[in-house]
N, C-alpha and C positions, 0 to 999 in steps of 0.2 A: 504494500500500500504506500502510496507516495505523500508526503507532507507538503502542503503548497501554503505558503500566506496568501499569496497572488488571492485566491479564490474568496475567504472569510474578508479580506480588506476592501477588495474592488468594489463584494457584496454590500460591504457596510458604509462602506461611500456613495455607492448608488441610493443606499435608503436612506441616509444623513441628505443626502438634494432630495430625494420624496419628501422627506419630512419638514427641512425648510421651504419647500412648495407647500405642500399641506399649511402651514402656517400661516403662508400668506393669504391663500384662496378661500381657507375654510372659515377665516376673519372677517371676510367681505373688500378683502385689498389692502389691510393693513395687517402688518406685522407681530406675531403675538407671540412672545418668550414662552410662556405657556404651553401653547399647543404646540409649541415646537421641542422641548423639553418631553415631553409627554411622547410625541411622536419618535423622537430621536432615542428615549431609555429604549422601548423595544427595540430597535434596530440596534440598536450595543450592547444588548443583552442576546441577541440574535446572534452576531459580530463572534463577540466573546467565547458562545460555547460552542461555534465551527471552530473559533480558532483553537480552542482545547482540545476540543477531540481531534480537531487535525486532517478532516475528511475533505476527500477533491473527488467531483466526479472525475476527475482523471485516473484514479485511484487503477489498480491490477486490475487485473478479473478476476471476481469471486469465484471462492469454491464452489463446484457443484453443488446445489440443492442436495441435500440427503433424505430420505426418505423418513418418514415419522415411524418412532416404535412402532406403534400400531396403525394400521392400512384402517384410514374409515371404509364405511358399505361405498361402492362409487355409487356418486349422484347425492352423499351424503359429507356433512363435516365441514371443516374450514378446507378440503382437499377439494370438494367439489366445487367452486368459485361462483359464481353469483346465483340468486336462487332462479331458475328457469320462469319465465314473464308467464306461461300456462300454469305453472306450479302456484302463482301469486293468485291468478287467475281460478283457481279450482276451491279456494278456501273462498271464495268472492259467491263463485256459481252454487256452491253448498248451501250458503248461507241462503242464497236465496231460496234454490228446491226446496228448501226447508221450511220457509216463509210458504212458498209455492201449494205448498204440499196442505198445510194447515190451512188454505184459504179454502183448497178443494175438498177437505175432509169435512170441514165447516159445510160449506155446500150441498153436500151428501147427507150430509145430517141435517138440513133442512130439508131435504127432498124428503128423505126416511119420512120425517115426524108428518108428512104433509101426503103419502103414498096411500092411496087409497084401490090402490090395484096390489093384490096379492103377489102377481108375479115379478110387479117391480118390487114389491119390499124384499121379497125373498132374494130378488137377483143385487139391491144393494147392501142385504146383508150376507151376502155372498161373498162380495167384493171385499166389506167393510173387515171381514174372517181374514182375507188373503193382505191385507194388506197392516195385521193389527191394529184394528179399531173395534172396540170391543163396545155392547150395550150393557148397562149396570144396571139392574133391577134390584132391589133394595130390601124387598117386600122378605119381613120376618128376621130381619137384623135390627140390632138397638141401631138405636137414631145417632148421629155425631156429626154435629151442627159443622165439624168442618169436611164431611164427607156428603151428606148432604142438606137435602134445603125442606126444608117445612112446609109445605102445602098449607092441610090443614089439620086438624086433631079431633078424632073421636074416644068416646070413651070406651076405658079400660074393662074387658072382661074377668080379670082379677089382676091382684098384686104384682103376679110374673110377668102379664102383658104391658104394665108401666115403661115408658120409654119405646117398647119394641112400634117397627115400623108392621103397619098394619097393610098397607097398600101403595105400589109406587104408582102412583098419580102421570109421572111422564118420564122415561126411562134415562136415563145419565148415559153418559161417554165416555171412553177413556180412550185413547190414543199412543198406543207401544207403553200402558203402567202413566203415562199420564191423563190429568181429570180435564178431560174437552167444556163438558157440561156435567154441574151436580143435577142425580134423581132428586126430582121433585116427588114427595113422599106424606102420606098422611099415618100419624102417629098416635097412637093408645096413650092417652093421659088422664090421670083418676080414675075413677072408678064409676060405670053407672049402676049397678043394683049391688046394695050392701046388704048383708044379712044382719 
């Protein structure tokens, strides 16, 4: 490797005239100690530690690249160089199908609640199977106000029926284990004949 002044001095002379320009121009035409000071430290702190370390692109030729301990997967790591413009692109398109996806499932599940022809409810709960989207029906589980939603409340044929869900009112959704829509659900509460 070659030691050159030439290189760190000529550099720090070139940005010593930026920096007294700078002073002048960025004042509006007059001359300001200040911003030239200011502009001048980085360029001599820039200056200084070329000239320390002593580096000239004139320098040998570097040794070959050596290979890293470990080889990442190619197409992966700091080994494979910038990330591929489709690769940025596919977490982008995801995100949408995804959006995409939940707008049309929504849809479907308006059509369901609204299908008054048996052969289409059966061919969108068909669909609804293949693609996990599941209908939740409620009817005979205790009530859990964060699973579902309260219709309305009839009375309790005894003690045990307190809480439990008596009838879903209009079926809930679930989409891949998440809650699309809560069953709406009517609920056993108190008691009508006492003895």
């Amino acid at each position: 490797m070659t030691n050159r002044l030439g290189g760190p001095l000529v550099g720090a002379l070139v940005g010593l005239a930026a920096a007294a320009l700078g002073a002048v121009f960025l004042t509006g035409g007059g001359f300001d100690a200040r911003v030239l000071a200011i502009a001048a430290g980085s360029v001599l702190v820039t200056a200084a530690v070329a000239f320390i370390a002593g580096k000239s692109i004139t320098a040998a030729a570097p040794a070959p690249l050596q290979p890293p301990a470990f080889a990442p997967v190619p197409g992966t790591g700091a080994a494979s160089g910038a990330i591929p413009v489709n690769q940025l692109q596919d977490s982008a398109r995801a995100a949408q199908n995804t959006t995409d996806r939940t707008v049309l499932v929504e849809a479907c599940v308006w059509m369901r609640d609204r299908a008054t022809s048996p052969a289409l409810a059966q061919h969108l709960d068909g669909a609804f199977a293949k693609v996990g989207v599941a209908q939740v029906d409620a009817t005979g589980q205790r009530f859990d106000p964060a699973v579902h939603e309260a219709g309305s409340t009839v009375a309790a044929r005894g003690p045990a029926d307190e809480g439990i869900i008596a009838r879903t009112e209009q079926v809930g959704y679930t989409d891949r284990g998440r809650i699309l829509r809560h069953p709406i659900v009517t609920v056993y509460r108190g008691q009508g004949v006492r003895a």
